[in-house]
Residue frames as a rotation matrix with the C-alpha (Angstrom) as fourth column:
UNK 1
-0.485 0.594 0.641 32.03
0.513 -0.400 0.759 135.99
0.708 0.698 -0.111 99.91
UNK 2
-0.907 0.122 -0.403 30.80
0.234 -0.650 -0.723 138.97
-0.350 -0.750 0.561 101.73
UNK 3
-0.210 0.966 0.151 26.52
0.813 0.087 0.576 139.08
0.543 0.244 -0.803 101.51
UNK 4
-0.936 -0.172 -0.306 25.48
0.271 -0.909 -0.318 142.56
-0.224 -0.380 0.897 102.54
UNK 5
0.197 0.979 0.052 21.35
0.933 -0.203 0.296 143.54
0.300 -0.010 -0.954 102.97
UNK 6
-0.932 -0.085 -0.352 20.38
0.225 -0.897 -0.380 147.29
-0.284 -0.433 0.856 103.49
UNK 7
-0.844 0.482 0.238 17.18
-0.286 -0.778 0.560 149.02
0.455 0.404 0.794 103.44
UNK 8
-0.219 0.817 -0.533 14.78
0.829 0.444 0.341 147.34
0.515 -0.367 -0.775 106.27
UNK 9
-0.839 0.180 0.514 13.04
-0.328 -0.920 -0.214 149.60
0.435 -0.348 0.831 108.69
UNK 10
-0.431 0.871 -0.237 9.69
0.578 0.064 -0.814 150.45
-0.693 -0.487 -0.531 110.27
UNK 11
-0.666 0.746 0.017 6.42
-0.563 -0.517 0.645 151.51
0.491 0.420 0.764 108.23
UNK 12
0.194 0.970 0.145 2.42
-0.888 0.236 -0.394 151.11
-0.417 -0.053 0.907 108.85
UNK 13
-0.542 0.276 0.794 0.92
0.602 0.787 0.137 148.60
-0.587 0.552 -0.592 107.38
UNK 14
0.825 0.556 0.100 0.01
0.424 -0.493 -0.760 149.20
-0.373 0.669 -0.643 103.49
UNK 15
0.823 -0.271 -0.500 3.20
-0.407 -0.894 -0.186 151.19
-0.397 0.356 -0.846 103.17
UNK 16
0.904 -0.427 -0.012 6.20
0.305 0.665 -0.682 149.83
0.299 0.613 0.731 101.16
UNK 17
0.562 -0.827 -0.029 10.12
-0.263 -0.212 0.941 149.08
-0.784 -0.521 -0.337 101.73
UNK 18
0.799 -0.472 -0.373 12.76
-0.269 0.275 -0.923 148.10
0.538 0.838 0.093 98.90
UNK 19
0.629 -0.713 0.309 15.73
-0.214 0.223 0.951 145.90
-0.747 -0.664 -0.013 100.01
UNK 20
0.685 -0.650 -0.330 18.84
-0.392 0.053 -0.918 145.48
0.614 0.758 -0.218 98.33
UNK 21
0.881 -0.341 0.329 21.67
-0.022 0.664 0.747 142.89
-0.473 -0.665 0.577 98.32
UNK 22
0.701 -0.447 -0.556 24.89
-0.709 -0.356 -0.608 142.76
0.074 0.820 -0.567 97.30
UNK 23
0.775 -0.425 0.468 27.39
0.123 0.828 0.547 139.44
-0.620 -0.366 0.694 97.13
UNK 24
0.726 -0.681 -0.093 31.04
-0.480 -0.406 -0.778 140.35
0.492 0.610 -0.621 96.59
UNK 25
0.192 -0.880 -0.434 34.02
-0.972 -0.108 -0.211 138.42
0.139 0.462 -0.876 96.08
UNK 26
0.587 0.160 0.793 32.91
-0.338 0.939 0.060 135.79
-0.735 -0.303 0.606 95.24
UNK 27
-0.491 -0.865 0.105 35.56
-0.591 0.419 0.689 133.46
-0.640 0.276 -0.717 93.74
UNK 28
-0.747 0.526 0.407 32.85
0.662 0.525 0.535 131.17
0.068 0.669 -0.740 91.29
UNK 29
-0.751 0.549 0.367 29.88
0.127 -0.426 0.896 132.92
0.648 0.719 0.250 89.11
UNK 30
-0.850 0.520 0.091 26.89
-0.414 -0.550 -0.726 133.64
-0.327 -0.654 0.682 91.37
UNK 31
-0.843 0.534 -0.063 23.67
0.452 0.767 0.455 131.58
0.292 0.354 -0.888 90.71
UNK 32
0.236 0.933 -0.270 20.31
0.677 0.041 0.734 131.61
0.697 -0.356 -0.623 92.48
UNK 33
-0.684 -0.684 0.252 19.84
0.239 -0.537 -0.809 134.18
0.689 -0.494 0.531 94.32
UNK 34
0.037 0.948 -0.315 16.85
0.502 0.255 0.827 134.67
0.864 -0.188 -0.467 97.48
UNK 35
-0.150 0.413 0.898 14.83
-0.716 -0.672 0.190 136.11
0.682 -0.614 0.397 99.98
UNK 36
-0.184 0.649 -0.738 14.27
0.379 0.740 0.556 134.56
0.907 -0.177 -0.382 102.95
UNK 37
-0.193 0.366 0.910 12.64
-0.557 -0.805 0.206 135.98
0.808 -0.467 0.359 106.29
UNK 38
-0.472 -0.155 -0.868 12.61
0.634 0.624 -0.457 134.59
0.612 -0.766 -0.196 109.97
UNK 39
0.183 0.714 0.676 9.98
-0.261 -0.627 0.734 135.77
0.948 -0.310 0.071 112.77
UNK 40
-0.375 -0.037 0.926 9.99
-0.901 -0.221 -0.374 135.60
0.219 -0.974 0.050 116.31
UNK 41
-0.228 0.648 0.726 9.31
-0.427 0.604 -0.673 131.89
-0.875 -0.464 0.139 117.15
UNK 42
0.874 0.486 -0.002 9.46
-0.149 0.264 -0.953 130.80
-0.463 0.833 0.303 113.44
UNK 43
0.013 -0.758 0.652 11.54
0.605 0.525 0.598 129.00
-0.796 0.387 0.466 111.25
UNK 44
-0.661 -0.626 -0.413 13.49
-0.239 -0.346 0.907 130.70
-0.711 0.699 0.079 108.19
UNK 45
0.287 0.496 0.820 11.42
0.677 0.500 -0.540 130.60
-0.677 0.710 -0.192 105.11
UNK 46
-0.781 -0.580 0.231 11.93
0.563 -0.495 0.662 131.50
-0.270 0.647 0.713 102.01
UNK 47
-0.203 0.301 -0.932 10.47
-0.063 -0.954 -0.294 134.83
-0.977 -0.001 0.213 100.48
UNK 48
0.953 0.269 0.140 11.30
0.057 0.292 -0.955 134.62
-0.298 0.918 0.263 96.57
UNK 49
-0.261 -0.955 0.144 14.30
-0.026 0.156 0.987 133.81
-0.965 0.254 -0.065 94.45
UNK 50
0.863 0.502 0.060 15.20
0.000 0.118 -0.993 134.10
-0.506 0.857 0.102 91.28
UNK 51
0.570 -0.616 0.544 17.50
0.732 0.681 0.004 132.74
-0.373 0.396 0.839 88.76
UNK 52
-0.653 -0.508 -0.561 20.09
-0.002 -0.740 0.673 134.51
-0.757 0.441 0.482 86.50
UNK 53
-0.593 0.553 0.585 17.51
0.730 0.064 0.680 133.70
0.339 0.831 -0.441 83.74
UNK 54
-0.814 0.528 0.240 14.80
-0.522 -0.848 0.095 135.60
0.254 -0.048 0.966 85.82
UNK 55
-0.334 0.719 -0.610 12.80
0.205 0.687 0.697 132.97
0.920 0.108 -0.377 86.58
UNK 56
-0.440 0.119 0.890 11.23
-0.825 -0.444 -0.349 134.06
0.354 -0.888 0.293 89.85
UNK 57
-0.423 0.525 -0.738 9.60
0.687 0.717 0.117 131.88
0.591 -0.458 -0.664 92.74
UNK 58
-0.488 0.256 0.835 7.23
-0.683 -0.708 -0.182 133.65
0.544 -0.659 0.520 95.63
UNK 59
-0.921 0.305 -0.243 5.82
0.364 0.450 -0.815 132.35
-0.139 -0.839 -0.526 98.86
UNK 60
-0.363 0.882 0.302 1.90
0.830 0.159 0.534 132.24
0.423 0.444 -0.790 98.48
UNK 61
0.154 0.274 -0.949 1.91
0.830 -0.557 -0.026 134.74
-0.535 -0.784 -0.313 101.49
UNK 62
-0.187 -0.235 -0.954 3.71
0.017 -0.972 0.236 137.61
-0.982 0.028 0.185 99.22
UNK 63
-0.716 -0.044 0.697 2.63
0.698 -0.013 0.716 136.66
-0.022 0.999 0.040 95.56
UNK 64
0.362 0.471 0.804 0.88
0.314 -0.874 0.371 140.44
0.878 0.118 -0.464 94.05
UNK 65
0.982 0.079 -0.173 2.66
0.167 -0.797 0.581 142.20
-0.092 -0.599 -0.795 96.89
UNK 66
0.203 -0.966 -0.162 6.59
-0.228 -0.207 0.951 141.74
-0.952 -0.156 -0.262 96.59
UNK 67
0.980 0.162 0.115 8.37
0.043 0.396 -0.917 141.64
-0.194 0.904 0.381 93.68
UNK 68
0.579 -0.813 -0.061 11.89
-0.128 -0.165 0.978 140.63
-0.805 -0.558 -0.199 93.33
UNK 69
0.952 -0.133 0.274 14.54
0.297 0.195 -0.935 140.86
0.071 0.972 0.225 90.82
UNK 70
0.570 -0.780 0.258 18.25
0.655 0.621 0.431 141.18
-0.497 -0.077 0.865 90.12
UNK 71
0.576 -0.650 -0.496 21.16
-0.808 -0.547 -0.221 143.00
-0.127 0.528 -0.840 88.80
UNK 72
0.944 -0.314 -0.099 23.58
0.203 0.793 -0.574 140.18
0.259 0.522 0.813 87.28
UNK 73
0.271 -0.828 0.491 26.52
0.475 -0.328 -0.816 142.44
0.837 0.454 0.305 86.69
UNK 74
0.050 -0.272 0.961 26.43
-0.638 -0.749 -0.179 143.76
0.769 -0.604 -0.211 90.02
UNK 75
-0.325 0.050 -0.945 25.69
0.369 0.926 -0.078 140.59
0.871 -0.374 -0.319 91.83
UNK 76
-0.964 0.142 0.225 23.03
-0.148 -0.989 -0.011 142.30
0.221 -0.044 0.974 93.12
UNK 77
-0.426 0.870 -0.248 19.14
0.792 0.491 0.363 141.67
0.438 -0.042 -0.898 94.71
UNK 78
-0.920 0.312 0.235 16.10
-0.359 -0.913 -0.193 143.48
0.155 -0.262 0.953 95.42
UNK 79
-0.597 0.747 -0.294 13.26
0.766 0.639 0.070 143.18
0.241 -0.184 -0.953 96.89
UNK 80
-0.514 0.773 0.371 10.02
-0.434 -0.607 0.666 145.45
0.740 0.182 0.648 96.29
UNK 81
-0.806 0.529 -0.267 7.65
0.591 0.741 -0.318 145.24
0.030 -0.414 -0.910 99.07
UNK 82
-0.838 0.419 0.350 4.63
-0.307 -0.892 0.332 146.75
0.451 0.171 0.876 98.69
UNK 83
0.098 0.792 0.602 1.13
-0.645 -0.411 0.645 146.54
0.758 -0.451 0.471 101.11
UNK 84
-0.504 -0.813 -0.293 2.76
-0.142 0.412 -0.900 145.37
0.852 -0.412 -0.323 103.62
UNK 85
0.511 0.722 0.466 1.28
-0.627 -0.057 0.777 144.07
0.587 -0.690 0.424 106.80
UNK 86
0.248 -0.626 0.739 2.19
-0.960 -0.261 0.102 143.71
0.129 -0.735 -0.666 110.14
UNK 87
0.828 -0.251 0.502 2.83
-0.067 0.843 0.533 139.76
-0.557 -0.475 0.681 109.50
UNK 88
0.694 -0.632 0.345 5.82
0.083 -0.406 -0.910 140.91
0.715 0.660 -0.229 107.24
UNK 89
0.657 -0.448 0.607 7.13
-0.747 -0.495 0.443 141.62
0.101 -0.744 -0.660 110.40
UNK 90
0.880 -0.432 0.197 10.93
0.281 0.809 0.516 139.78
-0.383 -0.399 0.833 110.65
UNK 91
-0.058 -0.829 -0.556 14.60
-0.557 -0.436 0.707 139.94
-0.829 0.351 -0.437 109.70
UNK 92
0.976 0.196 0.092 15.08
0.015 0.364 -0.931 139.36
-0.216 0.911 0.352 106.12
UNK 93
0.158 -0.984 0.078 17.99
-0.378 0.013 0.926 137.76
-0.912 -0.175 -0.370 105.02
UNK 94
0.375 -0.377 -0.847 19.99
-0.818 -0.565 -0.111 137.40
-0.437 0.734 -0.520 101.99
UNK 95
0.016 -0.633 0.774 21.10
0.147 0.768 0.624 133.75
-0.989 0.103 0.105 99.89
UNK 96
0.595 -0.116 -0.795 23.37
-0.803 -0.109 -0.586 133.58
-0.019 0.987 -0.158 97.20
UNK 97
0.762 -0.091 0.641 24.27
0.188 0.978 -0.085 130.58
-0.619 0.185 0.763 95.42
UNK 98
-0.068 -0.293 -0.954 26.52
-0.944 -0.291 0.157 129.50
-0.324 0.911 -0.257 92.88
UNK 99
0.254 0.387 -0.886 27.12
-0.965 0.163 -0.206 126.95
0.065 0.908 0.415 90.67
UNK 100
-0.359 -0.507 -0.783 28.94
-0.533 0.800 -0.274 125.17
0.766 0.319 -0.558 92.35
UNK 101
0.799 0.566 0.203 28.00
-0.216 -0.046 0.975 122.95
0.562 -0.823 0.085 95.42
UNK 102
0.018 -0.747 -0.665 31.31
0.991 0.102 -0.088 122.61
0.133 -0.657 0.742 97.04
UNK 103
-0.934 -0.357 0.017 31.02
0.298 -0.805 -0.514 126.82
0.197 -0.475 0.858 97.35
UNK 104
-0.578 0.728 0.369 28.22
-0.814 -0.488 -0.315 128.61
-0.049 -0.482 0.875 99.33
UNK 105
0.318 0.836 0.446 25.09
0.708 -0.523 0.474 129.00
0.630 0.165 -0.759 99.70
UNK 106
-0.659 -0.660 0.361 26.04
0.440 -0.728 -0.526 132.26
0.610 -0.188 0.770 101.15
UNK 107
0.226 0.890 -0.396 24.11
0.860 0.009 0.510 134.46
0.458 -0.456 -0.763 103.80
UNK 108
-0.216 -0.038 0.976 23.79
-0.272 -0.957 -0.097 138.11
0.938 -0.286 0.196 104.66
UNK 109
-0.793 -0.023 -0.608 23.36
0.572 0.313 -0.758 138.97
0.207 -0.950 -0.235 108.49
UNK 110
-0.266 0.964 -0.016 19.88
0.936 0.262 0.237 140.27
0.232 0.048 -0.971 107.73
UNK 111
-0.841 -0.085 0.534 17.79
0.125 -0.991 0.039 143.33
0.526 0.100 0.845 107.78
UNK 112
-0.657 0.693 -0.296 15.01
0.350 -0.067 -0.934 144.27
-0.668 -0.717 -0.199 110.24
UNK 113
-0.829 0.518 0.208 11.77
-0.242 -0.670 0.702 144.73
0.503 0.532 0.681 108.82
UNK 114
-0.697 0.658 -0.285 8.78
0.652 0.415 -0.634 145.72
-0.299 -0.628 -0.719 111.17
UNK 115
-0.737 0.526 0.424 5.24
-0.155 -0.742 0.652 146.71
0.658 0.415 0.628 110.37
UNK 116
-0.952 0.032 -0.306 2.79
0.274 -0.362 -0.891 148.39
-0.139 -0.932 0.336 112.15
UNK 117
-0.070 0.996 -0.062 -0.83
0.997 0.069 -0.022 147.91
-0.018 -0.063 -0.998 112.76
């Protein structure tokens, strides 16, 4: 299964990015799918995830600023970020699950995202 992130960058702070994942060929249905972000000096956390239902989770740090959500049929994530601030700063990285646990959790090879005081 090939996990593929695109759209990080540089902005101010305040200004917004939009990331997008995509998780192809996979060989079993595609579950949970998530954000998570890593900083300089900091462990991997997670960002938000959300089910095929839509159920969403968010890290207290981005709840009312990101908002994430899903294409099914495309096997497919996004991630809205919007007033962004310069502790956003890190690579964001892509997991996709499936159903089963004997395949994945899967992992993109991340996307810079730095903001600027």
């Amino acid at each position: 299964v090939q996990v593929v992130e695109s759209g990080g960058g540089s902005v101010q702070a305040g200004g917004f990015l939009r990331l997008s994942c995509t998780a192809s060929g996979a060989t079993r249905p595609i579950s949970a799918m998530g954000w998570y972000r890593q900083a300089p000096g900091k462990e991997r956390e997670l960002v938000a995830d959300i089910t095929t239902d839509g159920n969403t989770n968010y890290a207290d740090s981005v709840k009312g600023r990101f908002t994430i959500s899903r294409d099914n049929a495309k096997n497919t994530l996004y991630l809205q970020m919007n007033s962004l601030k310069p502790e956003d700063t890190a690579v964001y990285y892509c997991r996709a699950d499936t159903f089963s646990v004997l395949f994945g959790p899967y992992w993109g090879q991340g996307t810079q995202v730095t903001v600027s005081s």
